[in-house]
C-alpha angles and dihedrals in degrees: 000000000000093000088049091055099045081051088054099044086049093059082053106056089040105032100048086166094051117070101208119190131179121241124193126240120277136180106355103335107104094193138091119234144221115222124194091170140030147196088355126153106256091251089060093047095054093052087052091048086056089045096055096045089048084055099061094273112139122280097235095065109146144193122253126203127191125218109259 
């Protein structure tokens, strides 16, 4: 969690322009996560994906659904 929240408040001081929160594991997954969208169509949230990347995120920024 910790790590989660220094990552968010990273994207912060660097992304004005990206709101980044931190969700808790759930299911299977084990990990916290840093959100910088969310309940987006998928269409949004792959434009924000691109946008993100184009701003200096990591490439491997990825889209993340949850179970219905």
């Amino acid at each position: 969690m910790e790590d989660a929240k220094k990552q968010a408040q990273l994207i912060a001081k660097e992304w004005k322009d990206f709101k980044a929160e931190v969700y808790a594991p759930y299911g299977e997954n084990l990990y916290y996560a840093v959100v910088i969208g969310a309940n987006l169509a998928r269409e949004e949230a792959q434009q924000l994906r691109q946008k993100a990347i184009l701003a200096g995120f990591p490439e491997d920024t990825y889209l993340w659904t949850f179970p219905k």
